[in-house]
C-alpha positions in Angstrom: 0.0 0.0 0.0 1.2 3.4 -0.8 1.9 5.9 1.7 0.3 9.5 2.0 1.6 12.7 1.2 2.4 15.0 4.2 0.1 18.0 4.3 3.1 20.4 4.2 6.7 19.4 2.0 9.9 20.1 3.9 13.3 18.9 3.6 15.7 18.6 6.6 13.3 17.5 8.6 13.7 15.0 11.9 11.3 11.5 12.2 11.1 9.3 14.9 9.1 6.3 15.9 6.5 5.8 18.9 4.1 3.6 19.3 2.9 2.6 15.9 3.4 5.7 14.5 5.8 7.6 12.5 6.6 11.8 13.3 7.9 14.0 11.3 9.0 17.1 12.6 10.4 20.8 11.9 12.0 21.1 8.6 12.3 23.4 5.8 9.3 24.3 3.4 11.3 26.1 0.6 10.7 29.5 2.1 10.4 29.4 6.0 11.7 26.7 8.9 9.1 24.7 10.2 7.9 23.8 13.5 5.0 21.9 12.8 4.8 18.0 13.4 2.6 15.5 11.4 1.7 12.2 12.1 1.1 8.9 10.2 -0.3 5.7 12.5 1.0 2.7 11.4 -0.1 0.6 13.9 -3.2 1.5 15.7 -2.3 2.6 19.2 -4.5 3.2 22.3 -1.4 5.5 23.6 -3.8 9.0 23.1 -2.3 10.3 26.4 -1.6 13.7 27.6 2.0 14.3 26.4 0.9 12.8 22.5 -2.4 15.6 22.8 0.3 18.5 23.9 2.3 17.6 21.1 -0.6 18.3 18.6 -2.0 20.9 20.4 -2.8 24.1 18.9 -0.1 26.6 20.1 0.4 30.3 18.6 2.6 30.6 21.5 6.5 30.6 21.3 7.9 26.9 21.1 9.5 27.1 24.9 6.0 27.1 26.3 4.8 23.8 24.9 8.9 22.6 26.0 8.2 23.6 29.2 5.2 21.5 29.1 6.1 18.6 27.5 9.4 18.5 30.2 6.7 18.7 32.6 4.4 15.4 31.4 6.9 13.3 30.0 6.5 10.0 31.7 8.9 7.1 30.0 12.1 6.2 27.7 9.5 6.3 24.4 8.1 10.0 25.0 11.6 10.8 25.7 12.5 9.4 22.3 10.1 11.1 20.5 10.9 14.9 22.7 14.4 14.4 22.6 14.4 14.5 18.6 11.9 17.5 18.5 14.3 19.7 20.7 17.2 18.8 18.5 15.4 19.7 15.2 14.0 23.1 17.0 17.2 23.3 17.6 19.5 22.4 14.9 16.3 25.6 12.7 17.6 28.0 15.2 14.2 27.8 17.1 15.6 27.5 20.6 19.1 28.1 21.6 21.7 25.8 23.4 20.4 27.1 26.5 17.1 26.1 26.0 18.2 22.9 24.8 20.5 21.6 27.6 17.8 23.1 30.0 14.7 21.1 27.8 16.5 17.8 27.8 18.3 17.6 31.2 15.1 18.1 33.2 13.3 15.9 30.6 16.0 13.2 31.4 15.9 13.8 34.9 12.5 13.5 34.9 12.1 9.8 33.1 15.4 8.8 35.0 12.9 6.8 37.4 10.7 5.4 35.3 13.6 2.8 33.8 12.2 -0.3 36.2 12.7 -3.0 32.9 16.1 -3.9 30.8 14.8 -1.8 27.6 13.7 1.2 29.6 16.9 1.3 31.0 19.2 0.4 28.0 17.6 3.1 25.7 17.6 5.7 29.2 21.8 5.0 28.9 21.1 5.5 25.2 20.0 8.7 25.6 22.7 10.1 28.5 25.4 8.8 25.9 24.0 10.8 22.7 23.3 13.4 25.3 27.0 14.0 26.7 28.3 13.2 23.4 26.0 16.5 22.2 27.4 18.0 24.9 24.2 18.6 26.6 25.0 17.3 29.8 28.2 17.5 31.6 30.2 14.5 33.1 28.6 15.3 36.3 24.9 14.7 34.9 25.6 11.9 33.0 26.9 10.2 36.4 24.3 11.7 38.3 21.7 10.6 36.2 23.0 6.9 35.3 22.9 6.4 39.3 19.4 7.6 39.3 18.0 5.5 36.6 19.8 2.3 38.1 18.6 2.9 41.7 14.9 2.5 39.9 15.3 -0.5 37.7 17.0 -2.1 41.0 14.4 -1.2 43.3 12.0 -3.0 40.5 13.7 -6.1 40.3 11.8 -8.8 41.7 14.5 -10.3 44.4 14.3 -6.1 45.9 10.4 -6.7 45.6 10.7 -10.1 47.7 12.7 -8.1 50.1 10.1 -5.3 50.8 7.7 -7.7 50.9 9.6 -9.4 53.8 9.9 -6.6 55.6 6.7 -5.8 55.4 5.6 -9.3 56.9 7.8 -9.0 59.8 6.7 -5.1 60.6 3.3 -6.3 60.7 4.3 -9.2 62.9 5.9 -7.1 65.1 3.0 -4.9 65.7 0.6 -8.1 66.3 3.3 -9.2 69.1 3.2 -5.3 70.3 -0.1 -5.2 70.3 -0.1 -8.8 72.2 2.4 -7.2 74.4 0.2 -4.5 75.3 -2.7 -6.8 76.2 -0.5 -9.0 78.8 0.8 -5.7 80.0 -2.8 -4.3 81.0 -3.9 -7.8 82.2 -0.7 -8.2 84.5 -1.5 -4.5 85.5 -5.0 -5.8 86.4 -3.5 -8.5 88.2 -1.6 -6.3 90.3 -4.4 -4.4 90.8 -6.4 -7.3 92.5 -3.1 -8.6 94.0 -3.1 -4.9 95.7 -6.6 -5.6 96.5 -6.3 -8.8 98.4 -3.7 -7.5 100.5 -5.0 -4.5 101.9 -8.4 -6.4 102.6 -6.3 -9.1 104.4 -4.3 -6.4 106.7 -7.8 -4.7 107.5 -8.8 -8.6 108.1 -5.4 -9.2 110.5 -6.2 -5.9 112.8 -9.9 -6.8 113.1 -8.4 -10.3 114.4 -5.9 -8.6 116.8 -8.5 -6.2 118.0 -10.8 -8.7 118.9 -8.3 -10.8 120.6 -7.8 -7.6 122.6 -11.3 -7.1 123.6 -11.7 -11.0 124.6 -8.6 -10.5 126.7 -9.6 -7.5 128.8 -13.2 -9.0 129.3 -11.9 -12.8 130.4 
């Protein structure tokens, strides 16, 4: 089957996969550079979540609003892909400046660092620090910072760190059954005490009346 035409030509443009379907984006139209992006599904997707709709969206505003949104909502490793490639073809049509850029796609990164819990999420995430430091993007620093970062959540995913929680959590909640058992002996053995105290002031008060009638019985023969 032949695929369509794109409603506006340009050349020089950036494309990149998600989800079943193809984006083209930026460009140049012959006469002016482009910061439209068009679409074509190739696999039907259910994906129509927030950060594809902002993409789409209608926006006379200047491109570093809808950046600073899309930084905001970007959730995994396969919206990253997809934002990572617009801000290098805003930037590469002098639409943002390297300032913008590094700013864009470090908090983007930092921002889908955690969401790298399986072994693709994480291999692409290293993917992306690589072509990040190697476009001098993110510093040394970064790159180390936000490696650590992204590991720290694909180990606390794994399944053996699961079990673990899960452990702990069975023995804090056995510990507060034995506290809470604990707290019931203490009030009965405080109860006990209680009585105990009981018993033996009713026998002193028992002992006097004893002497005290001995007394009596003595002085009267």
């Amino acid at each position: 089957s032949s695929i369509p035409s794109m409603q506006t030509e340009r050349i020089n443009c950036a494309a990149v996969g998600v989800d079943g379907s193809l984006y083209v984006m930026g460009g140049y139209d012959g006469t002016n550079n482009l910061s439209s992006v068009e679409t074509l599904i190739i696999q039907q997707s259910n994906n129509n979540d927030e950060f594809i709709g902002k993409i789409f969206e209608k926006d006379d505003r200047n491109i570093l609003f809808k950046f600073e949104e899309l930084m905001n909502i970007v959730e995994d490793v396969h919206q990253m892909k997809f934002l990572y490639t617009y801000i290098n073809s805003s930037y590469r049509i002098s639409m943002i400046n390297q300032e913008d850029r590094k700013r864009y796609i470090t908090g983007s990164l930092e921002k889908v660092a955690s969401s790298t819990t399986c072994h693709d999420a994480i291999a692409i995430f290293k993917k992306f620090l690589g072509k990040a430091k190697q476009d001098d993007v993110i510093s040394d620093h970064e790159y180390f910072s936000l490696e650590s970062k992204a590991v720290v959540a694909h180990v606390g995913a794994a399944p053996f760190v699961k079990e673990i929680w899960e452990s702990i959590h069975n023995i804090q909640t056995r510990v507060v059954t034995l506290e809470n058992r604990v707290d019931v002996l203490d009030s009965k053995v405080k109860s006990l005490e209680q009585v105990s105290t009981n018993i033996v002031e009713s026998l002193s008060i028992l002992q006097e009346g004893i002497l005290r009638k001995k007394k009596i019985e003595a002085v009267t023969g």
